[in-house]
N, C-alpha and C positions, 0 to 999 in steps of 0.2 A: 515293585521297586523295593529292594533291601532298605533298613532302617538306617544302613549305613553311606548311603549315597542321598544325591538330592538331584534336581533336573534345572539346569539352567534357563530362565526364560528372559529374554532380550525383548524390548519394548523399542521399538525405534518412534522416532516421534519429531516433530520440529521444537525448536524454544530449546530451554535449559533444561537438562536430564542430571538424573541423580539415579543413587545407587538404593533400593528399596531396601533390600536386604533377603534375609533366610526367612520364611514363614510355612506353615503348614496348609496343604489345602487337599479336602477328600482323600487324608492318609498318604499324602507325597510329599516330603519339605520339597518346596519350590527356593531358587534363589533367583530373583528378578533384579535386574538392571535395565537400566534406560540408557538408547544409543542414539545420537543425535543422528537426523536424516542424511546430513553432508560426511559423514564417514563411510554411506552405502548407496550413494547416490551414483558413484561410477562404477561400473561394474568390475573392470578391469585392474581398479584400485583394490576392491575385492580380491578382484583370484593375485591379485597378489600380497594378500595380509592371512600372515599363518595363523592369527587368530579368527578372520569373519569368516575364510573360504569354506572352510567346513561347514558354515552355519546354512551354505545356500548348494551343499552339495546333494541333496534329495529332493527332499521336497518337508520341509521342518517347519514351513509357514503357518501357523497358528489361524493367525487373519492379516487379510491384504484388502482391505476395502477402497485404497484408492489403487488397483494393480500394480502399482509402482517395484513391490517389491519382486512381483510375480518376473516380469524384465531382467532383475539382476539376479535370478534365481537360475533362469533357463541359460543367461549368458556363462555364469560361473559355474553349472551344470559342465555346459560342454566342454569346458575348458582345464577343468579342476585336474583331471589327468595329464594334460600336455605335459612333457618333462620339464619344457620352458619353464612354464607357467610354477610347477614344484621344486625347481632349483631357487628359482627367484623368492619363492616363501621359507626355502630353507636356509636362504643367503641372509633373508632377512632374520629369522632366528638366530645364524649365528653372531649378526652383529651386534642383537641383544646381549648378544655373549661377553662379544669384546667391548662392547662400550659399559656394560655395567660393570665388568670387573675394570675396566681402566677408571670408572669412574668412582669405583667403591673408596669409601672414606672409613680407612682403620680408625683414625682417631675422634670419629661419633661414639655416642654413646649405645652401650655395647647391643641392646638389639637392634638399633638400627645398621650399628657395623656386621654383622653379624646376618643379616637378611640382605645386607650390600654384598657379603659372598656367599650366601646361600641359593639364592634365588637365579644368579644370572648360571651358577655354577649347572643349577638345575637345568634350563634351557639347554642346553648341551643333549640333555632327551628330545625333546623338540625338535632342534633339529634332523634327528633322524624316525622319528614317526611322523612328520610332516613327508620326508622322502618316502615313507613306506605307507602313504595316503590314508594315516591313523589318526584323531581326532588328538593335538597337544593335550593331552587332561595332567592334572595338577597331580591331587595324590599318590594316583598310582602309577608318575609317569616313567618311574624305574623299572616299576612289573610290565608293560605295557613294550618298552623299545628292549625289554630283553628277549620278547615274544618275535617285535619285528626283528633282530636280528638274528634270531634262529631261523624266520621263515625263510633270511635272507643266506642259508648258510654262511653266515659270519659273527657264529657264537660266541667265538675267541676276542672278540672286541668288546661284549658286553664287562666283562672285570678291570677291563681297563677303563673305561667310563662310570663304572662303581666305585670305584677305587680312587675315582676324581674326589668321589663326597665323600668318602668313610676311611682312603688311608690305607686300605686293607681288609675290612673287619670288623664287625661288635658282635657277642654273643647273643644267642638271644637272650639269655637270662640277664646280662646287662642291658638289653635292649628293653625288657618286662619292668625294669627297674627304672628306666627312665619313662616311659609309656605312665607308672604309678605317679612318679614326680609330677609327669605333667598331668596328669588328672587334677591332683590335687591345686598346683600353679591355676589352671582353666578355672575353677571351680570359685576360686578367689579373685582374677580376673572378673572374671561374670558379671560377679556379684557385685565390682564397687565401680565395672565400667560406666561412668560418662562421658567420658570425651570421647569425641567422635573423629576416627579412623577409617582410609576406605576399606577395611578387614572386620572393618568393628562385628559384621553380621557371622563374621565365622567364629566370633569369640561369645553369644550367647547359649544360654542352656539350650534350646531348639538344636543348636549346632554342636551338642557335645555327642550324638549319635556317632556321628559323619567324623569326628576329629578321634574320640578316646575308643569308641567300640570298632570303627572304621581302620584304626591302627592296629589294633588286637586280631582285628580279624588277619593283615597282613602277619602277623606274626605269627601264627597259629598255624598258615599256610605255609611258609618258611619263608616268606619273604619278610624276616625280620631286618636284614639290613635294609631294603629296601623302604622300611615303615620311618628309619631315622630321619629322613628326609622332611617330610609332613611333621614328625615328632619336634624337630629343631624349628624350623618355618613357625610351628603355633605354638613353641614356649619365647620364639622373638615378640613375636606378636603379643602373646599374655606381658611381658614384659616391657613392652612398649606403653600398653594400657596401666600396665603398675606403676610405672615410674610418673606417667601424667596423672593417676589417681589416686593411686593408694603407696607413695615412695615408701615406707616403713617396711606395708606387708610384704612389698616388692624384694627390697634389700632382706626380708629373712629367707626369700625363696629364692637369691640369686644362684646360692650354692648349686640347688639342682640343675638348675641349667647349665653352669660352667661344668658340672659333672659331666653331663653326655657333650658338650663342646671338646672335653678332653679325649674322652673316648670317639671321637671321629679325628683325634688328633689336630684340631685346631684352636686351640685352651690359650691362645696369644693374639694380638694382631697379628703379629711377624711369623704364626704358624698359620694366618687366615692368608695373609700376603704370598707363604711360598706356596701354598695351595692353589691360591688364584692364577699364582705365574704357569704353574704345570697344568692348569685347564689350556689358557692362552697359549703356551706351548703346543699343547694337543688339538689346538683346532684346524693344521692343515690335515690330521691324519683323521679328523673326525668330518671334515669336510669330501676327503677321498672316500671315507665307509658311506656318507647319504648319497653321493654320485653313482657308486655302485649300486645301491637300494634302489635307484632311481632307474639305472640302467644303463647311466650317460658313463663313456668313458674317460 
């Protein structure tokens, strides 16, 4: 494993579950979550959740020592391809879409506004690496559904869903330059983090691999526009943490952030607002490109 990624492990359990966090174990950061039993209990509820389906699409069981999970493994095995079955998870992603940007609140304070349209905007990949039976991943999910949409010969649509986040464009030398900002943001985050967030685990040092070396490597590869994404997402987030702990250090590092919010062209609510109207616009035409990934006409 790269020093730059980490492996997801799910605890499913009965009782009340919590989020452990990022830890290190035998040279791998592990990020472990606890999932309550009754969210994997129906199988079918499964293959239709764009987040579990994948988890029970091989065989990724660690341990099953009451077989329980072994049931919902072989059910959502066989089914994980139906097209049914992957419209239905992609239908669900796009709702994600439309309900969080219908539901985004410009006037929070600015990372929470600010992750209100960043994040639902993201799901828009999702949607079509779910179609193209790819694992939803966070970071890299721009590099990731531009892959699926070449496999799919339908390249010509990847700039048009890049262009949902970025407007058009960052260089990469503007991009190396916000990459630095937020180094320095993370590094003071970190450090005065106490209040606790369900993010809180991607904002300590363990997690600075994965976030500041983890975005450089995309840069490096060319996929620096593709790195703003992650970049914007963990200076909301550092920002979030400054304003519940540290407001002073917070407000001298606002600057950098409203820098790369300008340069992806959204340095306003009312420029985050006509952003989020042109995603919602584009989702019958991003709903027609996963149908075809899919196969369905």
């Amino acid at each position: 494993m790269p020093a730059t990624s980490d492996v997801d492990v799910l605890v499913v359990r009965e009782g009340p579950v919590r989020k452990v966090g990022k830890f290190r174990w035998g040279g791998v950061l592990l990020e472990v979550s606890e999932l309550p039993w009754a969210e994997v209990a129906d199988p079918e509820a499964v293959l239709g959740s764009y987040h579990l389906a994948g988890c029970f699409r091989a065989d990724p069981v660690l341990a099953d020592p009451t077989g329980r999970l072994a049931v919902v493994r072989e059910r959502v095995g066989a089914g994980f391809a139906d097209p049914e079955w992957v419209l239905r998870r992609c239908a669900q992603a796009r709702r994600r879409v439309a309900d969080g940007l219908r539901a985004w609140d410009p006037a929070a304070p600015l990372a929470q506004d600010v992750t209100g349209w960043l994040f639902p905007t993201g799901v828009t990949t999702h949607v079509l690496l779910v179609a193209g039976l790819r694992n939803p991943t966070v970071r890299r999910r721009y590099v990731a559904v531009r892959e699926v949409l070449a496999e799919h010969g339908l390249p010509e649509r990847y700039p048009e869903l890049l262009g949902l986040l970025d407007g058009g464009g960052v260089s990469a030398g503007r991009v190396r330059e916000h990459l630095a900002g937020l180094a320095r943001t993370f590094d003071v985050a970190a450090s005065v983090a106490r209040t606790r967030f369900l993010f809180s685990a991607d904002v300590t040092p363990v997690a600075r691999p994965v976030v500041v070396d983890g975005s450089r490597e995309l840069i490096e590869a060319g996929w620096h526009r593709e790195a703003m994404f992650w970049i914007v997402a963990t200076y909301a987030r550092c920002h979030a943490i400054l304003a519940a702990d540290a407001p002073e250090r917070g407000a001298a590092l606002v600057p950098l952030f409203e820098a790369a919010l300008a340069d992806l062209g959204v340095a306003s609510p009312a420029d985050r607002r006509r952003r989020a109207d042109e995603v919602l616009a584009y989702l019958p035409r991003l709903w027609s490109t996963a149908r075809r990934i899919v196969g369905v006409r």
